[in-house]
C-alpha positions in Angstrom: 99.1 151.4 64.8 102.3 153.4 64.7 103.9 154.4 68.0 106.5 157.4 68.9 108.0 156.4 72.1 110.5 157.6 74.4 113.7 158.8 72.9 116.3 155.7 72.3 116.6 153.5 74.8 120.3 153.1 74.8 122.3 153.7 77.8 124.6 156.6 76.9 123.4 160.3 77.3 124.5 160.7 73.3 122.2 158.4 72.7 119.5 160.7 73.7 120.2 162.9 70.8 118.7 160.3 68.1 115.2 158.9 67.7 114.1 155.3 68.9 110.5 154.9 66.8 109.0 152.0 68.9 105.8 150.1 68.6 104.9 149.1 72.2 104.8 144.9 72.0 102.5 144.5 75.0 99.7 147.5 73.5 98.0 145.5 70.9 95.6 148.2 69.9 94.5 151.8 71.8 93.3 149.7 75.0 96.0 148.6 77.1 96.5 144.6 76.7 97.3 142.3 80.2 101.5 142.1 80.8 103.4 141.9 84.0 105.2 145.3 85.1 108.5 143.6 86.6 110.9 146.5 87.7 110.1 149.4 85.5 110.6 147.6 82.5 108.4 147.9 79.5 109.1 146.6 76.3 109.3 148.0 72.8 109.9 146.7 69.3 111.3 149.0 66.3 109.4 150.4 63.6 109.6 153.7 61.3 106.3 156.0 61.7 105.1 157.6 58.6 105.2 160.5 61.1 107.7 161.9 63.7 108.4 164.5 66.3 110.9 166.0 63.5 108.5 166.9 61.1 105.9 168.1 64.2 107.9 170.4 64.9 108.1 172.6 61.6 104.3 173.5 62.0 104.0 176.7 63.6 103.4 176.3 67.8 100.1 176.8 69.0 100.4 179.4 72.3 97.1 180.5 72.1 95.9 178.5 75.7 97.1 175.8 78.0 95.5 172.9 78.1 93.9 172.3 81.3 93.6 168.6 83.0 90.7 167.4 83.2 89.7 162.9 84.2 86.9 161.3 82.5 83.6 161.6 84.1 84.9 165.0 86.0 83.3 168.4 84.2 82.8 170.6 87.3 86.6 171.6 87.3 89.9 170.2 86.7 92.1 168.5 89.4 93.8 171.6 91.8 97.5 171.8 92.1 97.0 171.2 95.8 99.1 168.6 97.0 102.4 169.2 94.9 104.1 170.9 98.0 104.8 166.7 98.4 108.0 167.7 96.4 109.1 170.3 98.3 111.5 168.1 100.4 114.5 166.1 99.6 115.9 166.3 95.9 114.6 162.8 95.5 111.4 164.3 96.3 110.6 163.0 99.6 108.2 164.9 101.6 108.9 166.0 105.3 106.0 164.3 107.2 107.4 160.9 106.3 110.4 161.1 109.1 111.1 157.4 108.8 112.2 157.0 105.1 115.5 157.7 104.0 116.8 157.9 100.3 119.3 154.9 99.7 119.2 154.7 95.9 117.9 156.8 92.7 115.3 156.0 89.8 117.1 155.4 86.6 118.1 158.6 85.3 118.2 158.0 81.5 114.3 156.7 81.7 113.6 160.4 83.5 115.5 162.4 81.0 114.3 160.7 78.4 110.4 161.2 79.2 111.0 164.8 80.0 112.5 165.4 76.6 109.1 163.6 75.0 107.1 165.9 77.2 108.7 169.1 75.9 107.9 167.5 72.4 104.5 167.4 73.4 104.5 170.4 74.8 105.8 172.3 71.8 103.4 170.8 69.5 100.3 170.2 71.3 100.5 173.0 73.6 99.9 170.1 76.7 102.2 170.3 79.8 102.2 167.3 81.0 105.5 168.4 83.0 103.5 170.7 85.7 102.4 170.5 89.1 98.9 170.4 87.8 99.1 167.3 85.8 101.2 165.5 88.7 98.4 166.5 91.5 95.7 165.0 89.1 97.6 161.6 88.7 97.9 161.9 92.6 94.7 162.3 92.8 92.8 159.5 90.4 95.5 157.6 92.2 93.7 157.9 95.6 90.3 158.2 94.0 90.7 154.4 91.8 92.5 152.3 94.9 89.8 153.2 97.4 86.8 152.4 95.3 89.1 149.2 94.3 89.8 148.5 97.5 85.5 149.2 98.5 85.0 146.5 95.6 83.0 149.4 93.7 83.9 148.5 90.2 81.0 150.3 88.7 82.5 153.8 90.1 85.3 153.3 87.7 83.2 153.3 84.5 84.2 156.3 82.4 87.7 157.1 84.5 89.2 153.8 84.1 88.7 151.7 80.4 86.6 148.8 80.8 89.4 146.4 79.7 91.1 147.6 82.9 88.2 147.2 85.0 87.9 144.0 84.1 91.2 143.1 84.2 90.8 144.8 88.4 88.0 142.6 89.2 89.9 139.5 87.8 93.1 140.4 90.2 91.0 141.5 93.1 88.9 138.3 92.9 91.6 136.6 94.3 93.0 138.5 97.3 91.3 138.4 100.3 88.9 141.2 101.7 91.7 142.3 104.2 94.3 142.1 100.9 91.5 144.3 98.9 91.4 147.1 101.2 94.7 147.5 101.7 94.8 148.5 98.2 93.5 152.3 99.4 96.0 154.7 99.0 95.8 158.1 100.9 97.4 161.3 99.2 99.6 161.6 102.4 100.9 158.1 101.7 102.7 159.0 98.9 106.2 159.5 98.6 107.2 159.2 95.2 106.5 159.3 91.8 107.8 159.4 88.1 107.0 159.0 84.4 108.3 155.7 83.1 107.2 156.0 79.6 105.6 158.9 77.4 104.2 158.4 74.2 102.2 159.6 71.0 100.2 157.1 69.2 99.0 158.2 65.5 95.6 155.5 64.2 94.8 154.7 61.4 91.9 157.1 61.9 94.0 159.7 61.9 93.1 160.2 65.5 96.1 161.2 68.0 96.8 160.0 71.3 99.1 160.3 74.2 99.8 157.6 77.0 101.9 158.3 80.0 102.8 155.7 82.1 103.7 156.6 85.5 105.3 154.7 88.8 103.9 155.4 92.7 106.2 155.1 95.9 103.8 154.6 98.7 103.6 153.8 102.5 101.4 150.3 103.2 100.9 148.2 105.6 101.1 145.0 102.8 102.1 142.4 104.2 104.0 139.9 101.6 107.5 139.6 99.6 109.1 143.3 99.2 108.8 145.4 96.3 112.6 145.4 94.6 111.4 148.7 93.1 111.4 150.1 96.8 113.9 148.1 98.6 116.8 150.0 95.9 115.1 153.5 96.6 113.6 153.8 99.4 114.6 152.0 103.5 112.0 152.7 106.2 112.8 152.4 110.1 111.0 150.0 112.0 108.1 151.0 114.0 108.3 151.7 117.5 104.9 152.5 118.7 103.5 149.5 118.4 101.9 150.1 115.1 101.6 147.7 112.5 104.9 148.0 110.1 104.4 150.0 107.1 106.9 149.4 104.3 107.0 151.3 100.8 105.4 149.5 97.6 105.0 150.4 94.3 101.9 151.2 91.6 101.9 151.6 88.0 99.5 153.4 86.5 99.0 154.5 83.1 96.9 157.6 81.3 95.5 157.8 78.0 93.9 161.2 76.3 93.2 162.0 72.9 95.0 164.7 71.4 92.9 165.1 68.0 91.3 168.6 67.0 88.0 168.8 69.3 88.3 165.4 71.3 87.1 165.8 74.6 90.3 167.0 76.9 89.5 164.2 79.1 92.2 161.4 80.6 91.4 158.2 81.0 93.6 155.5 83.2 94.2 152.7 80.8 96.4 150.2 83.0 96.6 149.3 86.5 99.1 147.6 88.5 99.9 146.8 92.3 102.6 145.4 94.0 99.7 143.8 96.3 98.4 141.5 93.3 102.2 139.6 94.2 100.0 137.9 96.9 97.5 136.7 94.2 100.4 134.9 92.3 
């Protein structure tokens, strides 16, 4: 299987301007493989692609419709942009109802650039924005939708929105949290504060089939109770709570979506891994 990944992975902006061809290490085949997420980092290996965004490019650009966003095992309508007013706040993105948070660090800023260069790439050839409000409110929302049927236990709900390698892999972690550790697993739309492509990809089979996988990181408000989430601590510093509710603190979710961009494949996405800072406890 032959990967194009992120642009290079090098730490000056000049670096940007050049290719890094990457085969992911911990994807093994089209169905994501178990690896620890520690701190954003996922690992790559080089290889050179019989094909690359360079020669993409030169075929003519297809305008002729947007692609619209639509999850596995949901054909009434695609996800609204409701909900992407979240972003309307602070220029880190954090939205106004959450008066307790304050911004103390950033997300690394060559990782952002470089997924929004790939997602212009994409763009330009496939004709698929997945730089919009409407993609971001539908990864928002099969967000919500997969940790509250995790946290219910109702693994069979997930059959045709998440991969069955990754509900598998769910039921393994879950087994070993407690039934107050499960639930807190829900995540409501209003508790999210943050979010941002970590990687952003085109896999090319040896089908000929096409695929794209976007990996994506949650902020969100929990009441976990456990080690802190590094990922958080650097970002993100919540006030104590003076109502006499229980303390909520900010933790982290990594989540990431598959779809198939081949000539008449069903537009559908598909989540292909799952991660929570809650599984910590399990460890």
């Amino acid at each position: 299987m032959q990967r194009i990944s992120s642009l290079a992975a090098c730490r000056e902006l000049g670096g940007l301007a050049a290719r890094s061809l990457r085969v992911c290490a911990w994807k093994k085949s089209l169905t994501c493989s178990e690896r620890p997420v520690e701190h954003g980092q996922w690992a790559g290996v080089c290889v050179c692609p019989q094909r690359s965004f360079t020669g993409m490019l030169a075929a003519p650009v297809r305008r002729l419709s947007r692609r619209r966003f639509v999850f596995a095992g949901q054909s009434h309508r695609p996800f609204s942009s409701q909900g992407a007013d979240w972003q309307q706040g602070s220029p880190a993105g954090l939205p106004g109802d959450h008066p307790g948070v304050s911004v103390v660090g950033n997300p690394d800023p060559i990782t952002w650039i470089r997924c929004k260069v790939v997602m212009c790439l994409i763009y330009l050839q496939f004709d698929l924005d997945v730089d919009s409000e409407e993609f971001e409110s539908g990864v928002k929302q099969a967000l919500v939708h997969v940790s509250d049927m995790m946290s219910r236990g109702s693994y069979h709900t997930l059959v045709g929105i998440v991969s069955n390698e990754t509900i598998d892999h769910v039921k393994a972690r879950c087994k070993s949290l407690t039934d107050a550790q499960r639930q807190k697993l829900a995540i409501a739309m209003d508790d999210i504060i943050f979010m941002i492509p970590e990687d952003v990809s085109v896999v090319f089979d040896e089908d000929g089939r096409t695929y794209c996988f976007i990996v994506m990181r949650f902020w969100h408000m929990s009441t976990y109770e456990g080690p802190d989430d590094p990922e958080s601590t650097k970002i993100f510093k919540v006030s104590s709570s003076e109502d006499g509710e229980p303390q909520k603190r900010i933790v982290t979710a990594v989540y990431e979506f598959k779809r198939e961009l081949t000539k008449r494949a069903y537009p559908d996405w598909k989540v292909t891994t799952i991660w929570h800072w809650h599984w910590k406890l399990a460890e």
